[in-house]
Each structure stands twice: as structure tokens, then as C-alpha cells.
N, C-alpha and C positions, 0 to 999 in steps of 0.2 A: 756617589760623586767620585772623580775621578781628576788625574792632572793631566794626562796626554802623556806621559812619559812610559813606555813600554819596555814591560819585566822580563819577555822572556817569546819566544817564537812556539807555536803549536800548531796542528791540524784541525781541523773538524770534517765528520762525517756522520750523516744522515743514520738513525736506528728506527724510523718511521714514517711518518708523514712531520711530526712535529717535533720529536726529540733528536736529540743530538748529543755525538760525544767528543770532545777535546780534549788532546790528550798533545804530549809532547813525548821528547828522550832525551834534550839534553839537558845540561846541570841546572838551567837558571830555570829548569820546571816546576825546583825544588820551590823556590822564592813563590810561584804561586800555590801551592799545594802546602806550603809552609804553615799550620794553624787553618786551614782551611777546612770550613763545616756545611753540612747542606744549610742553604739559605742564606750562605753567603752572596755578594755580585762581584761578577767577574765582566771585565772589560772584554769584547771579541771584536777585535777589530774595530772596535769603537761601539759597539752594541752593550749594551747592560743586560747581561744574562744572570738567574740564577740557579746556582750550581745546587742540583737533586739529589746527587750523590757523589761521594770524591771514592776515585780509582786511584788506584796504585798509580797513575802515569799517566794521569786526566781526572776528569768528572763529566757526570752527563747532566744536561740543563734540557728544559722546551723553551720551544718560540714559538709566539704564537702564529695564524694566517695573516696578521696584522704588520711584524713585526717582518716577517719572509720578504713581505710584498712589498715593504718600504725600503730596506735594506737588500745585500749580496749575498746574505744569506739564504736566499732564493734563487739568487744567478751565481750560484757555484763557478757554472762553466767561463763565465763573464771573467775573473778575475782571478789572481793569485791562488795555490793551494796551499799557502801561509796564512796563519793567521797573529795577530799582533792580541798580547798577553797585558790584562794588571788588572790587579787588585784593588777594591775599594780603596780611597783615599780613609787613614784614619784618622783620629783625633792628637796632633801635637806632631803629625808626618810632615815632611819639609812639601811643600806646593812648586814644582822646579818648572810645571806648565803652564798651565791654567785652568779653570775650572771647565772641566768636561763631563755633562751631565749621562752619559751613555745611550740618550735618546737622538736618534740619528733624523736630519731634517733632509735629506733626499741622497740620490745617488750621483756621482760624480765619473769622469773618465779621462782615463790619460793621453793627451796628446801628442804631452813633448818631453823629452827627458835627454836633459845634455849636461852633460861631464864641464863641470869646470876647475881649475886651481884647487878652487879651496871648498866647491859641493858640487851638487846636484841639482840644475833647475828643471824644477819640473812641471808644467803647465795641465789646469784640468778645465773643463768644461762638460755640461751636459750632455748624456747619449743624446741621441735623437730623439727618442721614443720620451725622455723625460724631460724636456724643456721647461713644460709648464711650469710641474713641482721646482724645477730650480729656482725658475721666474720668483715663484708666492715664499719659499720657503731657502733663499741660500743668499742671491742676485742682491736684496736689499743691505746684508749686512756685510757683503765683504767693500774692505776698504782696507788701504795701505796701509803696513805695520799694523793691522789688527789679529788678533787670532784666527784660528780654524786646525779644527781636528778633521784628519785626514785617514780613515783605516783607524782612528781612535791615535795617533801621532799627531801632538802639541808642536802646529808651524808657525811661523809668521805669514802675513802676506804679504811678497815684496813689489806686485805691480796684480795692478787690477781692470778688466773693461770698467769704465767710464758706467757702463751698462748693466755692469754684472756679470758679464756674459763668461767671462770664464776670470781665472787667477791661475797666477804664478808662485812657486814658493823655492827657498833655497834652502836644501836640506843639508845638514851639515855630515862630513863621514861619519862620527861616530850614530845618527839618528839613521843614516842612511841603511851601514849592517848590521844595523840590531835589530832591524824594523822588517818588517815584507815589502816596505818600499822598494827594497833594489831586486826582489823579484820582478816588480811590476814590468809590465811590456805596453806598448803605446795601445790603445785601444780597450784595455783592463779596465773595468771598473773598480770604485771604492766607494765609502760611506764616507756620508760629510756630517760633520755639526757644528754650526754657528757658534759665534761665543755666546751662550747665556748672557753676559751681561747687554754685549747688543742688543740683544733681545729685549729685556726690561726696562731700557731706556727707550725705543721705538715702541715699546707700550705707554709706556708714560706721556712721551712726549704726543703720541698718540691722544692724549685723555685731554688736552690743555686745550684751551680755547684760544683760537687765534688770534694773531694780534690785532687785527685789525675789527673781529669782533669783537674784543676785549677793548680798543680805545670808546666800541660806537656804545659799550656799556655804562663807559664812562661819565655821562650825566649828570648837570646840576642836578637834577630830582636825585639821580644813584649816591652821588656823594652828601646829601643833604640829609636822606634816609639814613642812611650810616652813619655820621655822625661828623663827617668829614668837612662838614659845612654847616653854617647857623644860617637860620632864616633873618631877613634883614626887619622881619615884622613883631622879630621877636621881644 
């Protein structure tokens, strides 16, 4: 588990078909690499990786053909050569995000990115080639002032299609240069993840019988059964 708030900026590159290593140079490296042990999770970019081994100035982790294909950790070339840093959330640490699970629900791309006063609004929407996935897996939970992790960055959403179809977010300067957000260039892609909590209420509410099923249940015989009613023969 994770909050969206990003520790520190690093690299990744490919040591095979599956492994990889992440490594940084500047000081706020120290902060992930700080008590760091194999099998710990590291945030990349919004990905939940765990670290195999810790280097001097990185670790190396695998991902699986699963994980490549869902994420930009397969389309290297597609996006930033930043990647966004942190460390498991631990037990009694301040929550200053939200709760960001490290499991990414589709891929996202930049349309629009303009300077203003006091941020950065930046517009994403699905590549081409990934609509679908948006459609089943992104499209149902964004809604205004709700979360969304972006590249593993805890945003708000400040405007949204009607449809899903793409969102808005205002990134503030200090999230903007700490972040690979201000790498990004229009057309880059990134990882998206839903709020979890969206998620387990669209489950829920999912599960409940509608209401209008629910009144045709309603029944002299249903409430008579239960206990909700006496028979007039009694």
C-alpha cells in the first residue's frame, strides 16, 4: 500500500527479458534505499514492484509478462525516461494521499498540459489502441474531486467527460518538480489507478437488489413470513 506522494525520481532499465534495474543519483535516493531489504515494495511509477536485491544506487526487481503488458513498463519508448519513487506505506506513517494500491487498471496519455498562475493543467485520455481497457477499467470511476493516481502521483480530478472519456487534473508546483510529471510531453503515456475505495463501493452497490425488485418482494405473504405481519386468522 501506498499514498501517491513521491519520494524521490530514478531510472529503469531492462537486465532481460523480465528483470530490471532502478537506480537513481540524487540525494532523495537515499530516502528509498533508507532500511531497504530484498522483498520489500517499491512504488515505479505507480507499479508495485519487489525489490530482489538493493545496489549501492538502486535495486533490481522482475515483472512479470502480465504486469509489462498492462503497464509502460513495456512501452519504455511511449513515455518519460523518469521514473516516480516510494516506498511502502508503513504502520503509524502520515497518509498525505490516498490509498494507492500499486496495481495499475490501464494505461493513460497526455493530451494537454498548460501552465497556469498557480499549476499545471493537465488533460489524459486513452491511446487509441487502449480504449477498451479504459472503457471496463478507469471510465466508470473518475468523477470530480475524486482521486486518481497518475505515474503512481496522488491527484484530484478537477473536470471530467460526462463519459469517462478522458479527465483533467491541476498539479500543483511543488508535485509538478518533484514528480516526472514535468518531463511528460503531449502524446507520453502513463499508468493509471482508480481509487480503491471507488472500487469497493461499485462492488457493493453492485451486489444489492434493486429497488424496484426489492419493493415487488415486498409482499403481504414476505412480510407475514417474517414476522412483520400477524395473520388476521390467528
Amino acid at each position: 500500500m501506498f499514498t501517491g506522494l513521491i519520494q524521490a525520481l530514478g531510472t529503469i532499465g531492462p537486465i532481460g527479458s523480465d528483470r530490471f534495474i532502478v537506480s537513481g543519483t540524487s540525494d532523495a535516493m537515499d530516502v528509498i534505499l533508507q532500511d531497504l531489504e530484498p522483498g520489500d515494495s517499491v512504488a515505479v511509477d505507480g507499479i508495485c514492484l519487489t525489490v530482489e536485491k538493493v545496489l549501492p544506487t538502486g535495486f533490481s526487481t522482475t515483472a512479470s509478462d502480465e504486469t509489462q503488458g498492462r503497464t509502460t513498463l513495456g512501452q519504455r519508448l511511449q513515455t518519460t525516461s523518469y521514473v516516480n519513487l516510494e516506498t511502502s506505506l508503513r504502520v503509524g506513517s502520515k497518509l498525505g494521499g490516498h490509498f494507492v494500491t500499486g496495481h495499475i487498471d490501464g494505461i493513460g496519455c497526455l493530451t494537454q498540459s498548460l501552465q497556469t498562475p498557480n499549476s499545471w493543467e493537465m488533460c489524459f485520455t486513452a491511446p487509441a489502441s487502449l480504449t477498451d481497457v479504459w472503457q471496463h477499467k478507469i471510465a466508470r470511476y473518475l468523477v470530480p474531486k475524486g482521486s486518481i493516481a497518475v505515474n503512481g502521483v496522488s491527484l484530484t480530478i478537477a473536470e471530467c467527460d460526462p463519459n469517462g472519456s478522458w479527465f483533467k487534473v491541476a498539479v500543483i508546483p511543488h508535485s509538478y518538480t518533484h514528480t516526472n510529471l514535468s518531463h511528460l510531453r503531449t502524446g507520453n503515456w502513463v499508468n493509471i489507478e482508480s481509487d480503491i475505495l471507488g472500487k469497493y463501493v461499485d462492488k457493493l452497490l453492485g451486489n444489492r437488489v434493486p429497488a424496484a425488485e426489492a419493493m415487488d418482494e415486498m409482499s403481504p405473504e414476505f412480510l407475514l413470513e417474517h414476522g412483520y405481519l400477524t395473520s388476521s386468522h390467528g
